[in-house]
C-alpha positions as CSV (number, residue, x, y, z in Angstrom):
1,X,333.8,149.0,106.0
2,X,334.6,150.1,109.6
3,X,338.3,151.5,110.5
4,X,339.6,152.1,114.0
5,X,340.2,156.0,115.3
6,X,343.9,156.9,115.7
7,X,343.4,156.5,119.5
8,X,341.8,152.8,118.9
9,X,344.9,152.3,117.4
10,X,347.4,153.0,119.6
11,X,345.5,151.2,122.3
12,X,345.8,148.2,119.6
13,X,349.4,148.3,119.0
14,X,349.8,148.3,122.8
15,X,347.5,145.3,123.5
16,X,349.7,143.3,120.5
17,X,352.8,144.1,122.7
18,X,354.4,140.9,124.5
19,X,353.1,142.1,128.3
20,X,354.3,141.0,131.8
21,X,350.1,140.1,132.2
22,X,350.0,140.0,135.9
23,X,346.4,139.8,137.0
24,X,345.5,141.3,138.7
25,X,347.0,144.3,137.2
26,X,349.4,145.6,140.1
27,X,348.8,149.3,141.3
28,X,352.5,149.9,139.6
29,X,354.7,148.0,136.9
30,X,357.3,148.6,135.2
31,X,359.5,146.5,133.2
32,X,362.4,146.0,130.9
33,X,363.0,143.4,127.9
34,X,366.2,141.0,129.3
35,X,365.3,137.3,130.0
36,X,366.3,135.9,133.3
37,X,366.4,131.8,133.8
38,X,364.7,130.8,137.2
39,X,366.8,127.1,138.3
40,X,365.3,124.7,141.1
41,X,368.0,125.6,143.2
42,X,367.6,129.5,143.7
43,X,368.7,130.8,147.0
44,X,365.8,132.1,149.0
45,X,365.6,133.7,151.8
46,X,362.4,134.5,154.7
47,X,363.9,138.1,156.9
48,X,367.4,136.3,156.4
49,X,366.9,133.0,156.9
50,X,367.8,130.3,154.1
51,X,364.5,128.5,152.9
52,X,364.8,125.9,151.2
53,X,362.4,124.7,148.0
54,X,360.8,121.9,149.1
55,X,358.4,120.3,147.6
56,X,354.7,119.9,148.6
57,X,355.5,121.5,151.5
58,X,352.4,122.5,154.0
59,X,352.6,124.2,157.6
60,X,353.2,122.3,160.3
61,X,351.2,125.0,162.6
62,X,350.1,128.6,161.9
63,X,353.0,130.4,162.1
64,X,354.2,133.8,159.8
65,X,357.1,131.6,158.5
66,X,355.3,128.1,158.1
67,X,352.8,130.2,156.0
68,X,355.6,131.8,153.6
69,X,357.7,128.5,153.7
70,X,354.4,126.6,152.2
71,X,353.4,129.7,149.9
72,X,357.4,129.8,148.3
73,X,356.6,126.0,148.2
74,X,353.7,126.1,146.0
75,X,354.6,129.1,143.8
76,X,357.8,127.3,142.5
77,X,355.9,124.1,142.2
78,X,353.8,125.7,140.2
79,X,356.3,127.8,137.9
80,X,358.1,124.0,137.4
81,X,355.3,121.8,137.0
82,X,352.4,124.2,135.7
83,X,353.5,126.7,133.7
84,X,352.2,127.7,130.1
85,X,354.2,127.5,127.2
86,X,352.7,131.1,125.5
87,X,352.1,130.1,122.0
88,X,348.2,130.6,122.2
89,X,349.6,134.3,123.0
90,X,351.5,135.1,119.9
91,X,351.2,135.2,116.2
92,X,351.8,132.3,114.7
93,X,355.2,131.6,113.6
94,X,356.4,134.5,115.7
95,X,359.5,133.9,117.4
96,X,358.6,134.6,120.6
97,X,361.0,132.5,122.9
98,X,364.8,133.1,124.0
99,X,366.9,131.1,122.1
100,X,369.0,129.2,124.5
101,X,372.0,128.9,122.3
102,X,372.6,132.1,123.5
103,X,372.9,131.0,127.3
104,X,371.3,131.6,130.0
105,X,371.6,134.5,132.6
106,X,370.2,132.9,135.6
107,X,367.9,134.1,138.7
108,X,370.2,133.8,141.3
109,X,367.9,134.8,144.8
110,X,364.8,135.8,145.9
111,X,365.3,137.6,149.2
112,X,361.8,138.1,151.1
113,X,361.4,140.6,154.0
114,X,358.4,141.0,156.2
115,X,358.8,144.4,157.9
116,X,356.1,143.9,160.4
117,X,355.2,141.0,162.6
118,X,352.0,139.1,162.0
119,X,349.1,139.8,164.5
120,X,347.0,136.5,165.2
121,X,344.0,139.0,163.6
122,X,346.8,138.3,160.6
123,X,344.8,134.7,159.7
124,X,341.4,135.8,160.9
125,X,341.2,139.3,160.0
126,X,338.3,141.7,160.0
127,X,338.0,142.9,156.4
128,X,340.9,145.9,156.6
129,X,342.8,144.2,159.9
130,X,345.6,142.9,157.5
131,X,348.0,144.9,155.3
132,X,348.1,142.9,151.7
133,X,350.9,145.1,150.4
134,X,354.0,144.3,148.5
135,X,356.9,145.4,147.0
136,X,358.4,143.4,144.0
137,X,361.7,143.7,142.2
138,X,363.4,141.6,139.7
139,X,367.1,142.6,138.5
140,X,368.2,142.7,135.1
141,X,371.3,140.9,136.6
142,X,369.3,138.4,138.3
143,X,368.2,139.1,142.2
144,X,364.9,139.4,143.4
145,X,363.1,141.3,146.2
146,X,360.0,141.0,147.8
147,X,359.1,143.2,150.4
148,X,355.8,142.8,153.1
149,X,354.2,143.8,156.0
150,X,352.5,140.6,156.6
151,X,353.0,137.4,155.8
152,X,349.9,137.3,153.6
153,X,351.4,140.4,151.7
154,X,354.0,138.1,150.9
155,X,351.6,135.4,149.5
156,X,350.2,138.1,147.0
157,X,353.7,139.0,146.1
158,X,355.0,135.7,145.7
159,X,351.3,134.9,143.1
160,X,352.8,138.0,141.2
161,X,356.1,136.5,140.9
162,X,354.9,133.4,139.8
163,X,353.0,135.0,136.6
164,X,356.2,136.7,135.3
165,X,357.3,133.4,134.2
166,X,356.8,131.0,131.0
167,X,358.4,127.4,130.1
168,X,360.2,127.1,127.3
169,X,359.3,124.9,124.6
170,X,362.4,123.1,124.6
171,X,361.8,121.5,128.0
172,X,363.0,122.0,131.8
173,X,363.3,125.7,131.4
174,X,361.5,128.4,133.1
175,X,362.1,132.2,131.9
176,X,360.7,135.9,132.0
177,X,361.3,137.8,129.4
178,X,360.5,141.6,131.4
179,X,363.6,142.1,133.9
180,X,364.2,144.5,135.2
181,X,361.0,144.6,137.3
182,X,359.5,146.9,139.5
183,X,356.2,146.3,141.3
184,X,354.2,148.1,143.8
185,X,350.7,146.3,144.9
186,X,348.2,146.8,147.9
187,X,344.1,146.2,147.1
188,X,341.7,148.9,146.7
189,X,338.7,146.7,148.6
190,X,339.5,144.4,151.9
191,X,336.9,142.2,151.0
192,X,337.3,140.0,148.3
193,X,335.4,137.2,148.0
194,X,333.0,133.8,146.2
195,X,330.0,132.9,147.4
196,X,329.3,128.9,147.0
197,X,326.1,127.5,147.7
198,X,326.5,123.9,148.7
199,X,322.8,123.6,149.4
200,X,320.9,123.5,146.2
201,X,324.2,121.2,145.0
202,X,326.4,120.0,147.2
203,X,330.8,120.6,146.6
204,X,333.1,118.1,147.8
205,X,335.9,118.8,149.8
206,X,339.0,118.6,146.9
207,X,336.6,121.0,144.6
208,X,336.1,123.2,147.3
209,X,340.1,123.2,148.4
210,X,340.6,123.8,144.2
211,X,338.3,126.4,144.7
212,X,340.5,127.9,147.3
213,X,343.4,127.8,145.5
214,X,341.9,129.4,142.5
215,X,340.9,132.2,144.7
216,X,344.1,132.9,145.9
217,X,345.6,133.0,142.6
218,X,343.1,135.7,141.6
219,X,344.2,137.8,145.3
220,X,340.2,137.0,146.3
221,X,340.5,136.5,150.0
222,X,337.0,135.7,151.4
223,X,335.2,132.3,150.5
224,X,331.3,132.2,151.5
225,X,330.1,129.1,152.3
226,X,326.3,129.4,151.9
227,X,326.4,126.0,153.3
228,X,322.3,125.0,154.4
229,X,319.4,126.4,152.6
230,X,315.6,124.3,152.6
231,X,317.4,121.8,149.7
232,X,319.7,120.2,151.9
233,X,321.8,120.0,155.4
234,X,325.1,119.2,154.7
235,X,327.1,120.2,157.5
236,X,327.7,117.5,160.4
237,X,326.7,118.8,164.2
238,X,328.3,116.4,166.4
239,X,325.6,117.6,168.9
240,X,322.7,117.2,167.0
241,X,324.0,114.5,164.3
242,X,319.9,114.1,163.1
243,X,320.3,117.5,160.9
244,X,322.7,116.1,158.7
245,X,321.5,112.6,158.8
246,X,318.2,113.4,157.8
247,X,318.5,116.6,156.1
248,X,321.7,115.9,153.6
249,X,321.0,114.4,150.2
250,X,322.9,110.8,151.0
251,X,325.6,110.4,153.5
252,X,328.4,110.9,151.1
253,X,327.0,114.5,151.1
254,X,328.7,116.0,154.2
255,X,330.9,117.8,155.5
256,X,332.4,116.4,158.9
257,X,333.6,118.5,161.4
258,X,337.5,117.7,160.7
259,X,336.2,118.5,157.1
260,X,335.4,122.0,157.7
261,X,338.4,122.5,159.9
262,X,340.5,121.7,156.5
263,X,338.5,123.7,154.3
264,X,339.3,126.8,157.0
265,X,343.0,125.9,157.4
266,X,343.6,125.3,154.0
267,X,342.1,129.0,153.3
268,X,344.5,130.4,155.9
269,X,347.4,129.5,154.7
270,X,346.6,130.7,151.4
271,X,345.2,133.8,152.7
272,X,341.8,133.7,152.0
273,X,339.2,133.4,155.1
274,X,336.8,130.9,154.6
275,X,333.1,131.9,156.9
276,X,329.7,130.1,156.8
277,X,326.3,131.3,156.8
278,X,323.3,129.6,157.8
279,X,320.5,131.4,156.6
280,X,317.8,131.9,158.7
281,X,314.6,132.4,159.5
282,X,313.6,131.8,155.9
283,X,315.7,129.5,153.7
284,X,315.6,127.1,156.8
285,X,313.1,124.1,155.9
286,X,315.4,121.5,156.0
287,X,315.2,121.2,159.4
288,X,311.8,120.3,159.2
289,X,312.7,116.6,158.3
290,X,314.1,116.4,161.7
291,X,312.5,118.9,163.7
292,X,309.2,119.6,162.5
293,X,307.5,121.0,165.4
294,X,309.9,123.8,164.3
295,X,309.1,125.0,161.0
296,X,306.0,126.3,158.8
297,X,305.4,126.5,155.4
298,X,307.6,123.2,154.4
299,X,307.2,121.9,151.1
300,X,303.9,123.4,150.3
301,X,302.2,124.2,147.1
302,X,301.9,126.2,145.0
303,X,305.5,127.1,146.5
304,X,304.9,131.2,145.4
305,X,302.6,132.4,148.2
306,X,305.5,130.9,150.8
307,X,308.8,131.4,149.4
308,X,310.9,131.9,146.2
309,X,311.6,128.3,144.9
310,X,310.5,125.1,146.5
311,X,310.3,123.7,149.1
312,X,310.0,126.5,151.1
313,X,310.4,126.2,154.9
314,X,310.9,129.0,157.7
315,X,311.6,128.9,161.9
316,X,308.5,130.0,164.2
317,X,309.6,133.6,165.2
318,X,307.2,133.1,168.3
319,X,308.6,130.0,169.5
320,X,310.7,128.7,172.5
321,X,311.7,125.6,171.2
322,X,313.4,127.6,168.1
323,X,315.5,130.0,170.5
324,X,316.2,126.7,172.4
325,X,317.2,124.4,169.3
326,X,319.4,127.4,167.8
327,X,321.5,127.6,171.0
328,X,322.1,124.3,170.8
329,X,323.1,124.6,167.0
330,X,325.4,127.5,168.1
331,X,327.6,126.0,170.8
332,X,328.6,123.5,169.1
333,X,329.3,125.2,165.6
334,X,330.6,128.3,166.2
335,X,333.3,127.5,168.7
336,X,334.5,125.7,165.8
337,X,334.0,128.3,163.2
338,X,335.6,131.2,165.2
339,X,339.6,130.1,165.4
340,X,339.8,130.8,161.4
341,X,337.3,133.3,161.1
342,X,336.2,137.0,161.7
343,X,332.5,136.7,160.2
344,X,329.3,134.6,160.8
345,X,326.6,135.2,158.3
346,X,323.1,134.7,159.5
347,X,321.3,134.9,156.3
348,X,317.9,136.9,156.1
349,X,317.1,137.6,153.2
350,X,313.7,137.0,151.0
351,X,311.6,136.2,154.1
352,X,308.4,135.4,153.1
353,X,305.5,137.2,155.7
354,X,302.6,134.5,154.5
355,X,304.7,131.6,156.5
356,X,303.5,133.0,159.7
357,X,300.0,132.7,159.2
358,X,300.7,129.1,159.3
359,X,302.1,129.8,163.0
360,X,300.0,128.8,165.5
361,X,302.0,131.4,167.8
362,X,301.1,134.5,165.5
363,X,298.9,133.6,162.5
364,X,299.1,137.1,160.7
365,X,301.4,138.1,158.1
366,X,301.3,142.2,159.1
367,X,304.4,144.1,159.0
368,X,303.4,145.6,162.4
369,X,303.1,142.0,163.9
370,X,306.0,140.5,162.2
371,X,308.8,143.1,162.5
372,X,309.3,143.2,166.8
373,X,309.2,139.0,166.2
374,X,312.1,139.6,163.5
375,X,313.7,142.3,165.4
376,X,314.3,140.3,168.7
377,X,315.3,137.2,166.7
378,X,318.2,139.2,165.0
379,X,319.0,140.6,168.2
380,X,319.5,137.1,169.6
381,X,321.1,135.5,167.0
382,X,323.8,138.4,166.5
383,X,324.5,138.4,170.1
384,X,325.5,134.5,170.2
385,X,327.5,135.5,167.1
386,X,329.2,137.9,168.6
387,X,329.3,135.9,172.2
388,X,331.6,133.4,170.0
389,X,334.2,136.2,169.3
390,X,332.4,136.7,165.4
391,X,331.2,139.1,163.6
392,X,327.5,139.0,162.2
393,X,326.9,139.6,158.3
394,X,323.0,139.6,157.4
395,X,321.5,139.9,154.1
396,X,319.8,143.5,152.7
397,X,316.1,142.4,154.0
398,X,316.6,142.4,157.2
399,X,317.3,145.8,157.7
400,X,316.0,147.7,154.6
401,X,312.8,146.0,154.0
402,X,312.0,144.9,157.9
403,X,313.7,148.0,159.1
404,X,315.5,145.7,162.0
405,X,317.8,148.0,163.9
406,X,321.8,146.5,164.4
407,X,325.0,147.2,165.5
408,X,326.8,149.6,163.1
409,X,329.8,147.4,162.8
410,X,327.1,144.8,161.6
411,X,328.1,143.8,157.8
412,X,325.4,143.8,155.3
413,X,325.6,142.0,152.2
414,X,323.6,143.8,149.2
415,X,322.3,141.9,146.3
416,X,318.8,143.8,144.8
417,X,320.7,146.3,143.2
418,X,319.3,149.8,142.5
419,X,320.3,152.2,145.7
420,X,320.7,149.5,148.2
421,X,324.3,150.0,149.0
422,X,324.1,153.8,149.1
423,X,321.0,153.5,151.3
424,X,322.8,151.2,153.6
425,X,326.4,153.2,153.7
426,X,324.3,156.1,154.4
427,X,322.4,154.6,157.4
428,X,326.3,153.8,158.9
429,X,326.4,150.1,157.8
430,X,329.4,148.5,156.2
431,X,328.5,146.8,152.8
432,X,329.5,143.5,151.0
433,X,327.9,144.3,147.3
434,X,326.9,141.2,145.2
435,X,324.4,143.0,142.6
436,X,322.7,140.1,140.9
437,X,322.6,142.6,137.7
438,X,326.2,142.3,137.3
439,X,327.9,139.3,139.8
440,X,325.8,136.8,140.2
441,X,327.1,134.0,137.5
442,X,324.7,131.7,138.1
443,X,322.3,133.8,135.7
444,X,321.2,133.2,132.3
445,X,321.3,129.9,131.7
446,X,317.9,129.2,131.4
447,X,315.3,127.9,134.0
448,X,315.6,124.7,136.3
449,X,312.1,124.6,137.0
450,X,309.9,122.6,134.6
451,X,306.3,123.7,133.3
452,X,303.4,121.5,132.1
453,X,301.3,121.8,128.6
454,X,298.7,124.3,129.1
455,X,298.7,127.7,130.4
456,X,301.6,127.9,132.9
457,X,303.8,126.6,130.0
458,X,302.9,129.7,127.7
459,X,303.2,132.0,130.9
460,X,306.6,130.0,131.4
461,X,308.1,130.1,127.7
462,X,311.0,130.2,126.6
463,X,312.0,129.4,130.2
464,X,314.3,131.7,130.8
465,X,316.0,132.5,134.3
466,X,314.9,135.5,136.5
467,X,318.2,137.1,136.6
468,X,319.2,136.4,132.8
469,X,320.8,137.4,130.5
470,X,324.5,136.3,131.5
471,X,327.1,137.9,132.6
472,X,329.7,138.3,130.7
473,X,333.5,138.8,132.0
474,X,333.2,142.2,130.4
475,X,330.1,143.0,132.7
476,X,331.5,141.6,135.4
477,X,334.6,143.9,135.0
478,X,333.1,147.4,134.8
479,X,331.1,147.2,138.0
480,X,332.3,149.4,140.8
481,X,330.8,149.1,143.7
482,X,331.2,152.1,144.9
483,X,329.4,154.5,142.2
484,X,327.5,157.1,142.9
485,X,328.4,157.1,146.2
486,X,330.5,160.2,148.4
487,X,333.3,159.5,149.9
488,X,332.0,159.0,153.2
489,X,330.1,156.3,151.9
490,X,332.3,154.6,149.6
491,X,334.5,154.6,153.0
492,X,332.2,151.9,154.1
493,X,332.1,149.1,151.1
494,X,334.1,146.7,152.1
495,X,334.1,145.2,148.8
496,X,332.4,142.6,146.8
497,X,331.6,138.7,146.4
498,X,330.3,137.2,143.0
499,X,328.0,134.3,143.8
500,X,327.2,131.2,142.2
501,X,324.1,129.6,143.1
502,X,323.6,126.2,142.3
503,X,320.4,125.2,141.4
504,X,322.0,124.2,138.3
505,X,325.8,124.2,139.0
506,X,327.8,121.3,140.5
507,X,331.5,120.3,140.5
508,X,331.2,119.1,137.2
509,X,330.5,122.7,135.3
510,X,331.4,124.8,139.0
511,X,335.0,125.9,137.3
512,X,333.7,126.7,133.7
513,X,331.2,129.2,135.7
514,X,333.0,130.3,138.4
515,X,336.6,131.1,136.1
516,X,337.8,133.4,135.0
517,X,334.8,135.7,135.4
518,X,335.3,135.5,139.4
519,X,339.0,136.7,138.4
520,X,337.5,139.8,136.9
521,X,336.1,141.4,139.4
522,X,339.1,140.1,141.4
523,X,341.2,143.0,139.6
524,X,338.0,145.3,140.1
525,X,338.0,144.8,143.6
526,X,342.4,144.4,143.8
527,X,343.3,147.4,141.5
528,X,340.2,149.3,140.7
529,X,338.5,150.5,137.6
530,X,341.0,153.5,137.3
531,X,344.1,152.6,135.3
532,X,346.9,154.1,137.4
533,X,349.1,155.6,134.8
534,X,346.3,156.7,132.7
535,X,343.7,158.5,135.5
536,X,340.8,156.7,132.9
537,X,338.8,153.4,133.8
538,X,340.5,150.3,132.2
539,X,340.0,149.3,128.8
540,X,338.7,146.1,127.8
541,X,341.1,145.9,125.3
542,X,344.0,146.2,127.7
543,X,342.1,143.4,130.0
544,X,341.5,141.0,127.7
545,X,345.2,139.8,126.2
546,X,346.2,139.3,130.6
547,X,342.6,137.7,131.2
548,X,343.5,135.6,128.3
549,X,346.8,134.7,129.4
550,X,345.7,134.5,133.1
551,X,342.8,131.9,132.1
552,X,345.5,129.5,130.5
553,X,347.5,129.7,133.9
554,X,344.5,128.6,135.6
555,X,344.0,125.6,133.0
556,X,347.6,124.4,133.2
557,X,347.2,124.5,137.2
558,X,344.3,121.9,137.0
559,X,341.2,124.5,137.1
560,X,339.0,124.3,134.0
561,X,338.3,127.7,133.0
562,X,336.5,129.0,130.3
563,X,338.1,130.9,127.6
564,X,336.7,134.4,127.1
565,X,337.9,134.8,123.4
566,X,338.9,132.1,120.4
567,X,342.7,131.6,120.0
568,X,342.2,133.6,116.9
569,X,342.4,136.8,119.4
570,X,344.5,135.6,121.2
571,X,347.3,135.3,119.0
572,X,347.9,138.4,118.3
573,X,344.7,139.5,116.7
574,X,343.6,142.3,118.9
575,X,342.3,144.8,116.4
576,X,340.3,142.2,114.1
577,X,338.5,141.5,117.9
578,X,337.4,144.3,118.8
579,X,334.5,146.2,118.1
580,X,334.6,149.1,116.1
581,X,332.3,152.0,115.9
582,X,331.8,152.9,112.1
């Protein structure tokens, strides 16, 4: 028979307690027990200017008071129309609504002040370029404050604001049961973010704009759009329209130019920065359908001596006509990238050496032949990036295992694990982690590939992924990015992304992967590991009642997450859920 330790149990009766369950958890809360009633017709004000709740509202240009109008907009929209009556959060047949026969003490303003003007780096920033801060204050006697430096502080405050409310049972009303409130909030990492592959499985624009607004619900601010791989092409080049119309699954599998210009838009005014990466030189055989005189190694077999997964496919690095083709690719797509974005991703990673013994221009796979061709391809590549007004990201490969020299202000994303993102802080880079032992969610789901009787189907069984097992939102949760690092070096992580690949994802299971485990390590890359009033990492059991709670607002607002416990935990239930040491 197991029994929890005194210290399990205070932690128990705490997680039991009715919680304001803001995620992420804020860097400081506190809160009282009155209820205040929030009404449709609350007198807001933007730095003392009346604003008006109006519905479905959306900026009419890219201004710091468009972009709060359209956030105050969508945060009381969803408070009215998608808010969670919390029964799946108490015991049943606790009495855990305000009873209105008592009345109602009503919400009476919500007064927002930006104390700084908006920079136009404000809706393109470089990871750190904007301040997310925000102040939050909730009378007992009904007024409200939120205070900002930037309009996209405001955003976050106004998402916090929106999870201290429920909906009564009874009908049209809206109440939080914590006022007084006091919150304090900036992020502990600039660089938030998803990585979506639309390659291997390609999103359509309203999942990817669902996607967005997830994301911003969860304060993650950077979207990855790992948008061309050797699968598919499914972004339109006006300037080269044979790419797409050759290379995409089927026409409907596109993404138009005015489409990508709505994806970005949409992100900005949501605060989250939407940027593009197409990987090169590897990961590139696609083009080969429409530019073969380009590429080696497409679609050959057995697919393991030339690449990871079929069908394979890399650029000449000792060819002209590539240099030419990719300027052409260039000045036409970034020109359109760079007005909502700091950061153009130029793949590089798992570059496979044997695809250049198919070059007639170097046939040898040797480091010392391959590394000066890789080196001045990086070099030109990052120099058009940065000719746009960008900023290059690159995979690990390209400078840890082909030791390519780059700018130091060069981002490199890390996904191998082990030291990678101490080697590369400590060689000056700035790092994007994504260790695949803890946030890729694709993993564990078994393999797509499929074997034949014989011996490659022993070899293969039970067909299990390469990065299994899964990981869980717990997992997920612990990972810091930055440990085991000094200070110096934990100066230069950036922050995180979790990635999805989609080999075996599409819009049809994307949200049951992607939520709320993406939201997890939003609060470890918003708040930390470090629980600010206790000095000691967080506790699952303190995360789990808010992730619980924060999942069902992301169900009611149309995104189908999946649930992390059975409703038998989540009513209530706490101690009988968690394990207990003997």
């Amino acid at each position: 028979m197991w029994s929890p330790s005194l210290s399990s149990f205070s932690l128990l009766l705490a997680a039991l307690q009715p919680a304001a369950a803001i995620w992420p958890a804020p860097q400081s809360l506190t809160k009282g027990d009155s209820v205040l009633y929030l009404h449709q017709n609350i007198e807001i004000t933007y730095d003392g200017e009346s604003i008006p709740y109006t519905y479905g509202y959306e900026p009419r240009k890219l201004t710091s008071k468009e972009v709060v109008q359209a956030g105050i907009s969508r945060t009381l929209a969803g408070i009215f129309g998608n808010s969670i009556v919390p029964w799946k959060l108490h015991k049943p047949g606790s009495k855990f609504e305000p009873d209105l026969s008592k009345g109602q003490q009503w919400l009476k303003t919500l007064k927002i002040v930006q104390k700084a003007k908006d920079k136009p780096s404000t809706f393109k920033p470089l990871a750190g370029e904007v301040d997310e801060s925000y102040n939050l204050t909730v009378s007992a006697d009904g007024h409200a404050k939120l205070t900002a430096l930037s309009s996209i502080g405001v955003l976050r405050g106004l998402e916090t604001f929106s999870q201290l409310f429920y909906q009564h049972s009874a009908g049209t009303f809206w109440y939080t049961p914590f006022a007084p409130v006091s919150v304090q909030d900036s992020p502990r990492f600039p660089h938030r973010g998803i990585l979506l592959d639309t390659a291997r499985n390609f999103m359509p624009l309203p999942d990817v704009l669902r996607t967005i607004d997830a994301m911003a619900w969860s304060k993650l601010n950077r979207l990855h759009i790992h948008v061309t791989d050797s699968q598919s092409w499914p972004i339109v080049i006006p300037s080269m329209p044979e790419l797409s119309e050759k290379g995409a699954y089927h026409p409907s599998q596109t993404y138009s130019p005015e489409d990508i210009e709505r994806i970005q838009t949409y992100g900005v005014e949501r605060g989250v920065e939407v940027y593009f990466e197409i990987d090169m030189p590897g990961h590139i055989g696609v083009v080969s359908l429409s530019h073969p005189e380009l590429i080696v190694a497409y679609n050959l077999q057995p697919y393991q001596w030339w690449c990871q997964e079929p069908p394979c496919g890399a650029f000449k690095l000792n060819n002209t006509a590539v240099d030419a083709f990719l300027d052409k690719l260039f000045d036409d797509l970034l020109p359109r990238l760079a007005p909502h974005a700091a950061y153009f991703h130029t793949g590089g990673d798992e570059l496979n050496r044997n695809d250049s013994m198919l070059d007639e221009g170097i046939r040898s796979n040797a480091t010392e032949v391959l590394q000066p061709l890789l080196q001045k391809f990086i070099d030109t590549q990052h120099a058009r990036v940065r000719a746009a007004g960008l900023t290059p990201i690159t995979w690990e490969e390209i400078p840890l295992e082909w030791n390519v020299t780059m700018a130091k202000d060069t981002v490199v994303q890390a996904w191998l694990g082990g030291d990678s993102v101490k080697t590369l802080t400590s060689k000056g880079y700035k790092v994007i982690d994504s260790n695949y032992n803890f946030w890729y969610l694709d993993c564990g789901r078994g393999q797509w590939l499929t074997w034949a009787n014989g011996e490659g189907f022993t070899q293969g069984y039970p067909f299990n992924d390469w990065c299994g097992p899964t990981k869980s939102w717990a997992l997920v949760y612990q990972h810091d990015p930055t440990a085991g690092l000094t200070s110096e070096e934990a100066e230069r992580v950036l922050g995180g992304e979790v990635a999805l690949w989609a080999e075996t994802i599409d819009p049809i299971n994307f949200d049951t992967l992607a939520w709320p485990r993406a939201s997890a390590a939003g609060e470890a890359l918003w708040s930390g590991r470090i629980d600010p009033d206790t000095g000691r990492n967080r506790s699952q059991v303190e995360a789990a009642p808010r992730l619980n709670e924060f999942r069902e607002r992301l169900v009611a607002r149309g995104v189908r997450a999946s649930p992390i416990q059975m409703t038998f935990c989540t009513q209530g239930k706490a101690e009988e859920c968690q394990f207990i040491v003997a």
